[in-house]
VEXVO-498560 format. One record per residue (C-alpha): residue in one letter; x, y, z. Coordinates in steps of 0.5 Angstrom, whole numbers, padded with zeros to 4 digits, always signed. Each point is the difference from the previous one (the first is absolute). Layout:
AXYZ ...
***
This chain:
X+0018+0025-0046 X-0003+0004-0006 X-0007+0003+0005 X-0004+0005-0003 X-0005+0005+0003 X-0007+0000-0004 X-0005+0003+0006 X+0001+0001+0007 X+0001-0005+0004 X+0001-0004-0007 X+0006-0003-0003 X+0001-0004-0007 X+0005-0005+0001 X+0003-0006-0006 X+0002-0006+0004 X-0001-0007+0000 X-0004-0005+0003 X+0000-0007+0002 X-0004-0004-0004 X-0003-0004+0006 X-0001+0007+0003 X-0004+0002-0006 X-0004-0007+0000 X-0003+0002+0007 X-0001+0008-0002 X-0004-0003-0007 X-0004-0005+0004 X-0002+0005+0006 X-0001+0006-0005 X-0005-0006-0005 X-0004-0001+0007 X-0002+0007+0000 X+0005+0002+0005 X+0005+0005+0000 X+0008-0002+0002 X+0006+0004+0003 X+0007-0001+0001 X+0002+0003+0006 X+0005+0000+0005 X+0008-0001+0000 X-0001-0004-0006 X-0001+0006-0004 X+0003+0005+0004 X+0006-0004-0003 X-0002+0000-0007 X+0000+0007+0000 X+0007+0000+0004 X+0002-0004-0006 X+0001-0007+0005 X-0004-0007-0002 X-0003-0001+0005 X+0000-0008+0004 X-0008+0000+0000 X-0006+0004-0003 X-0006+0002+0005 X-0006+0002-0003 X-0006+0004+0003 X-0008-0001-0002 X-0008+0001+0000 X-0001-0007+0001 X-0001-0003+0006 X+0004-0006+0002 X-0005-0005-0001 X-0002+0004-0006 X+0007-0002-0002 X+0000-0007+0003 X-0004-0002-0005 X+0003+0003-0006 X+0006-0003+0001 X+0000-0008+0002 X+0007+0000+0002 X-0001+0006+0005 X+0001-0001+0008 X-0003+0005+0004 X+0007+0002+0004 X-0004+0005+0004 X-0007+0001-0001 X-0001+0004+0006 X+0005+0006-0003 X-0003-0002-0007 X+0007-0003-0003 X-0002-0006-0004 X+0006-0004-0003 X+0000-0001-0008 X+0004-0007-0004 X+0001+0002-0006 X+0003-0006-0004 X+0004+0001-0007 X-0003-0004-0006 X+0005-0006+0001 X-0002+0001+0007 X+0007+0002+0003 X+0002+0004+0003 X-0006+0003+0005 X+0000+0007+0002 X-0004+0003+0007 X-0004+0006-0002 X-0002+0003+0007 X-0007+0003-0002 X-0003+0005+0006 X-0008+0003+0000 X-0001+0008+0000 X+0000+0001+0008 X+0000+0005+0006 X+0004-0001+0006 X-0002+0003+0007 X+0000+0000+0008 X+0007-0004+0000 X+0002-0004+0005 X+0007-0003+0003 X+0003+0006-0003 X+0000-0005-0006 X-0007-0003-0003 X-0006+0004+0000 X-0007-0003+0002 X-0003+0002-0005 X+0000-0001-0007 X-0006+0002-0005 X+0001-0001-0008 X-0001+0006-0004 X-0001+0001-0008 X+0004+0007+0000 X+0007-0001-0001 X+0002+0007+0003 X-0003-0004+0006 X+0006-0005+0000 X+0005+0004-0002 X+0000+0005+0005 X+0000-0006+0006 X+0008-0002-0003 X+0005+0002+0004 X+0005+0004-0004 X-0001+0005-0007 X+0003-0004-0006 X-0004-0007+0004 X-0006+0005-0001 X-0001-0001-0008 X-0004-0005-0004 X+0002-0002-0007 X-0006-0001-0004 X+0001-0007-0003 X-0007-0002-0003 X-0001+0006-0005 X+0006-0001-0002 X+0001-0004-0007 X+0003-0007+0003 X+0000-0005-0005 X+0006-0005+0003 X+0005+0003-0003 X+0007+0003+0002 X+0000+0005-0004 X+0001+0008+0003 X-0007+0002+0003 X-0002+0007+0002 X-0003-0001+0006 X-0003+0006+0005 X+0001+0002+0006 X-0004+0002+0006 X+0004+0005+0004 X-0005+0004+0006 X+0006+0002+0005 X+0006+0001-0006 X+0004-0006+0002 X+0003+0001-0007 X+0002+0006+0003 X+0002-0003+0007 X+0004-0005-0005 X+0004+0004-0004 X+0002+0005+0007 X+0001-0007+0003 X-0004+0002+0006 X-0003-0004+0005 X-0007+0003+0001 X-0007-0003+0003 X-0006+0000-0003 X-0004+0005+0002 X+0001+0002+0009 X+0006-0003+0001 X-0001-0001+0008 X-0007-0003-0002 X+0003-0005-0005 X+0005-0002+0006 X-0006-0001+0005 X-0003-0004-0004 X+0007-0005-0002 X+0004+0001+0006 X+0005-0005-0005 X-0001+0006-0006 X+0005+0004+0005 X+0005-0006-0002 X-0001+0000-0006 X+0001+0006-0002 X+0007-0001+0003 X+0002-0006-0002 X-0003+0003-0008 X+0004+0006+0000 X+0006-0004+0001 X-0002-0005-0005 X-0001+0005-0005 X+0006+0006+0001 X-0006+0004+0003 X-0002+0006+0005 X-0006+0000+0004 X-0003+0006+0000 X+0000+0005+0005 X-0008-0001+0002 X+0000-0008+0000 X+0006+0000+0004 X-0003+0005+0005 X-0005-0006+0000 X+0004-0004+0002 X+0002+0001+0007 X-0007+0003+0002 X-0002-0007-0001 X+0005-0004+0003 X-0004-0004+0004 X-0005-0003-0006 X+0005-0002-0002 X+0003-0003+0007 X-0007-0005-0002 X+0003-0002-0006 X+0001-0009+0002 X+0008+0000+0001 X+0000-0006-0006 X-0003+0005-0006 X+0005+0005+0004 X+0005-0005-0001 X-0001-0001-0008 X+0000+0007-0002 X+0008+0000+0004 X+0001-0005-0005 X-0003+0003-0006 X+0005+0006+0002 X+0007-0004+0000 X-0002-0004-0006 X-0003+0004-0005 X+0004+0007+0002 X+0006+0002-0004 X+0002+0004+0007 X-0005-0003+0005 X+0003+0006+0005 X-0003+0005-0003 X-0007-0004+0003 X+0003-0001+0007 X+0001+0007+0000 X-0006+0002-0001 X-0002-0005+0005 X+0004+0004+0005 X-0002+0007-0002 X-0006-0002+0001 X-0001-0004+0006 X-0002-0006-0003 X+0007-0004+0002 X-0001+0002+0007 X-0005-0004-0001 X+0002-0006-0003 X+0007+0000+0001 X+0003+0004+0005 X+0006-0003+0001 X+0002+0003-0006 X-0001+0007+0003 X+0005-0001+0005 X+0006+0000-0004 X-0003+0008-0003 X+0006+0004+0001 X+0004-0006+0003 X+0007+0002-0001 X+0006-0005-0002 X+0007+0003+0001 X+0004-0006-0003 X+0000-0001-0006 X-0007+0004-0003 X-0003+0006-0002 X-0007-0002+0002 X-0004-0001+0005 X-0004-0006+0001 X-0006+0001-0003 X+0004+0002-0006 X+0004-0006+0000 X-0006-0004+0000 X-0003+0003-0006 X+0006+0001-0004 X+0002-0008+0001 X-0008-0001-0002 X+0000+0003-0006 X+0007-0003-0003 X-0002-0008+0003 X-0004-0005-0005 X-0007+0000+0002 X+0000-0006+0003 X+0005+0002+0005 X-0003+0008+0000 X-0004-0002+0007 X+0007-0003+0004 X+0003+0006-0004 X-0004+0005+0004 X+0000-0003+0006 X+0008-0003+0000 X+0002+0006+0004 X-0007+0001+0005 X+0004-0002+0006 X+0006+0005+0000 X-0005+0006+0004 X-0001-0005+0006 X+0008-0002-0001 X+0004+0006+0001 X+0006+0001+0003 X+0004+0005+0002 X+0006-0001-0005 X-0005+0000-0006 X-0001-0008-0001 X-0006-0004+0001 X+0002-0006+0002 X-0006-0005+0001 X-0005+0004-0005 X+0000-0006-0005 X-0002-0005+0006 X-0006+0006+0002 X-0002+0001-0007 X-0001-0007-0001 X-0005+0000+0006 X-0002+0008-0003 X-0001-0004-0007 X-0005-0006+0004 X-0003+0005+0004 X-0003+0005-0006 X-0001-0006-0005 X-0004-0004+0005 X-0004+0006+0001 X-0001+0001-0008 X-0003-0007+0000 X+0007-0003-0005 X+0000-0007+0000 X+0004-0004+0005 X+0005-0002-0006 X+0001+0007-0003 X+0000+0002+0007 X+0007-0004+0002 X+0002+0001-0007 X+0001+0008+0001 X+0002-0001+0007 X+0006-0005-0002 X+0001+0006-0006 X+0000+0005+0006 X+0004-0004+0006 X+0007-0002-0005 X-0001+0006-0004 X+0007+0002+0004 X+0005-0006-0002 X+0006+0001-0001 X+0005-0005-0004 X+0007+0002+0000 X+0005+0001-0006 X+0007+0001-0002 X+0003+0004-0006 X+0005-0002-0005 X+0005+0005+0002 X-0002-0001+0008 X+0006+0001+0006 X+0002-0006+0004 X-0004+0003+0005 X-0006+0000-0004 X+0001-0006-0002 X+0000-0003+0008 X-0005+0004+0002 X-0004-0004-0006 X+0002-0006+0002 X-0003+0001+0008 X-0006+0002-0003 X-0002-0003-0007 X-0006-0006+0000 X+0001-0007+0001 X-0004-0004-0005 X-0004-0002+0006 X-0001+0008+0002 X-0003+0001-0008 X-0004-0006+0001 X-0003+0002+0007 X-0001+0007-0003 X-0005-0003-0007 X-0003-0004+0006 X-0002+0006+0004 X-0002+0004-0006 X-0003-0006-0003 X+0002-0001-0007 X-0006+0002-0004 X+0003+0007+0004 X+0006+0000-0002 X+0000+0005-0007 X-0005+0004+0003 X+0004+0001+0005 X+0006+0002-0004 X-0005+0005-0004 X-0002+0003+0007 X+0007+0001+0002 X+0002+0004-0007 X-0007+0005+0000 X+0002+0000+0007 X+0008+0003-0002 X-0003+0003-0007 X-0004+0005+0005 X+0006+0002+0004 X+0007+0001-0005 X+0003+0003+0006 X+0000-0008+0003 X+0005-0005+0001 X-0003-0006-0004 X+0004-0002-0005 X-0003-0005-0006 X+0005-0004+0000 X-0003-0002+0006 X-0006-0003-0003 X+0004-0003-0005 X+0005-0004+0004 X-0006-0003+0005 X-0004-0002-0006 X+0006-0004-0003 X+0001-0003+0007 X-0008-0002-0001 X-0001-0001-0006 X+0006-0006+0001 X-0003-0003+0006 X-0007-0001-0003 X+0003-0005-0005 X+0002-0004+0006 X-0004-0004+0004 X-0003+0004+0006 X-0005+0000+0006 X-0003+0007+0001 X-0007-0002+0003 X-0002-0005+0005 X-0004-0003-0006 X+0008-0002-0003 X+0002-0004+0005 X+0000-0007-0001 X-0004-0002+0005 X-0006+0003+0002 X-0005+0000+0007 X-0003-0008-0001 X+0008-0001+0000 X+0001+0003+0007 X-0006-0004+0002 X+0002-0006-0001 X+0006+0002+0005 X-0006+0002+0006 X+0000+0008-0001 X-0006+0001+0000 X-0004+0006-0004 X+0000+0007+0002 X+0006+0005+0002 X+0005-0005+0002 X+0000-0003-0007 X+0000+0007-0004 X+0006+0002+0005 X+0003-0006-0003 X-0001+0001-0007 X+0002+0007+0000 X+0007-0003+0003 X+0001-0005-0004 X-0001+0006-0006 X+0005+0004+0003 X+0005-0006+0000 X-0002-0001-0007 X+0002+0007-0003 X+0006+0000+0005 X+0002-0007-0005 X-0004-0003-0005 X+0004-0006+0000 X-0004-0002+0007 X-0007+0000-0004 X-0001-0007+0000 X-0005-0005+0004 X+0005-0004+0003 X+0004+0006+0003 X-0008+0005+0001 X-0002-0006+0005 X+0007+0000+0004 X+0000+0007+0001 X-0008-0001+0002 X+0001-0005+0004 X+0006+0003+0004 X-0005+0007+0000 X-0006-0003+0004 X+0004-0002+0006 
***
């Protein structure tokens, strides 16, 4: 992005600006008020990114602005943020515009949210109040020339605490005293963590410094806006680790995810050259993002599991319950929850193969160790079928993270051959796919309740066992013999 230095703290930029953004700056600046682009969407302009929304910052009050724009819904008068529609002439699409009055924050309370809030029409008074440098700059759409159009506009920029400069050094820097920033927003410590990672930054000494002398603001901080910030890290970072390990150099991950420190200079004799930690982080950075939390706990087990001889032996069934225990903590859903655990529990299933040019002896230790079809579907049961590609891309981030393993590919490729051939026959893999269901069962006299969901659970094991059982003639007689 072409930038150009005009004064101090001035810069001159040409970029362009989205008609529907433009239409609320022309609308403010037509009412006598003044209207800035603020915070991560011009931070991004600047690196060269399209940002996926546009803040803005003005003089008007929300109700000043509740007033000028009809379609406005007031998101958080308290804070001074007003929610502006902005429709296209043909009335598709619609865009939200998040529209926030000048103000001041002080005394804030629960490490979170201050108490008091006063409106200001400086703004230098708003700016110094943010979080970060390059969040701490104002473009200046309302004396701009804005007339719709899509064309390359020069556009000033505001910048008081040089976030430009803290831009092109990629640093993370605090807005003016670091250690104040952090006692105001205990979450601002995660933040700046969880931004390093997403943008390939440094935290600047100082501000990391403050950090871990206000570890125990951030301690107030609700585990849910915790837990939202550990999901920004994995999904929007290309190396989500280098935000974990500025949590662990900091203090923050004792805080949230102790466990993890556990498995900090946690050595594996056999068949790594990582520690725990280590291993976790590589297996993170290499997973999708939507496998990049079981990825980061998979092995979270292994301290707790050691043997003498270097295995681990039970550290998938301890991390599934590890898994469960951190993710409760950060408030995850009970669905997400059980989807990561799964991930975490079956993590080390092994599928035996044969070679083309395999021995005799190969050849019989196979037979005695490979799958039957009801081995493959017990396994897809047990994952959960929606699991399954999921659990395989664990596995090879898993074995990428580590080229000293034993894991072959063929080993993925050969079981999903074998699913992919049972799932176009007709199966039962849930309690939901039998034939018969809990109003059959009492027609038969079992009543409601533990007996009957014993029941059902047995009949399902029958099924996977032959599917050719799965029929109601056959479903009831086996009921019947199992209530006596």
């Amino acid at each position: 992005m072409n930038i150009k230095k005009i004064d101090q703290h001035i810069y001159e930029i040409e970029l362009i600006i989205p008609e529907y953004v433009q239409t609320v700056a022309r609308i403010l600046s037509k009412e006598g008020f003044k209207c800035y682009l603020v915070g991560g969407a011009l931070r991004d302009l600047v690196m060269g990114i399209l940002p996926d929304d546009y803040d803005l910052a003005t003089d008007a009050l929300p109700d000043q602005m509740l007033n000028i724009f009809p379609k406005a819904v007031s998101t958080g008068a308290k804070f001074g943020t007003v929610t502006v529609i902005i429709r296209e002439k043909d009335g598709y699409p619609t865009y939200q515009v998040e529209v926030t009055t000048f103000r001041s924050d002080e005394k804030y309370v629960d490490g979170r949210w201050p108490s008091t809030v006063e409106f200001v029409k400086n703004l230098d008074e708003d700016l110094k109040r943010r979080d970060f440098t390059w969040n701490s700059m104002a473009m200046d759409l309302a004396s701009a020339d804005l007339d719709g159009s899509k064309d390359l506009k020069k556009m000033t920029i505001y910048d008081p605490f040089d976030g430009i400069i803290d831009l092109n050094n990629k640093i993370v820097r605090s807005t003016g005293v670091a250690e104040q920033r952090f006692s105001e927003d205990g979450l601002r410590a995660l933040r700046a963590c969880r931004l390093a990672a997403e943008l390939g930054f440094d935290i600047e000494e100082k501000t990391f410094k403050a950090i871990t002398k206000t570890l125990a603001v951030s301690a107030q901080v609700s585990m849910e806006r915790v837990r939202d910030e550990i999901v920004k890290l994995l999904n929007k970072s290309e190396k989500p680790s280098i935000g974990i390990e500025f949590m662990r150099k900091s203090g923050l991950l004792k805080l949230f995810i102790p466990e993890l420190l556990e498995g900090v200079g946690f050595d594996q004799p056999i068949f790594h050259k990582e520690d725990v930690y280590k291993h976790l982080l590589s297996t993170m950075d290499l997973a999708p993002v939507n496998i990049r939390l079981a990825a980061l706990l998979h092995d979270i087990g292994k301290p707790r599991k050691a043997m003498a001889d270097g295995h681990f032996y039970g550290h998938d069934i301890e991390g599934e319950k590890i898994t469960r225990e951190v993710m409760q903590r950060l408030r995850f859903s009970r669905a997400e929850i059980d989807r990561v655990a799964r991930l975490v529990k079956f993590h080390m299933f092994y599928y035996p193969i044969v070679s083309e040019n395999a021995s005799e002896k190969d050849i019989e230790i196979y037979e005695s160790k490979k799958w039957t079809d009801s081995a493959v579907r017990r396994f897809i049961a047990r994952v959960g079928e929606e699991n399954i590609d999921d659990l395989f891309s664990l596995r090879i981030a898993d074995a990428s993270s580590n080229p000293d393993g034993i894991f072959q590919p063929a080993e993925i490729e050969q079981l999903q051959e074998r699913i992919s051939e049972i799932r176009q026959k007709d199966m039962a893999l849930k309690i939901n796919d039998l034939k018969i269901d809990g109003n059959d069962l009492a027609e038969l006299g079992i009543e409601k309740g533990p007996l009957m969901g014993i029941i059902l659970k047995d009949l399902l094991e029958k099924v996977i066992d032959d599917p050719s059982m799965n029929t109601k003639d056959q479903l009831l007689d086996l009921a019947k013999s199992m209530k006596k």
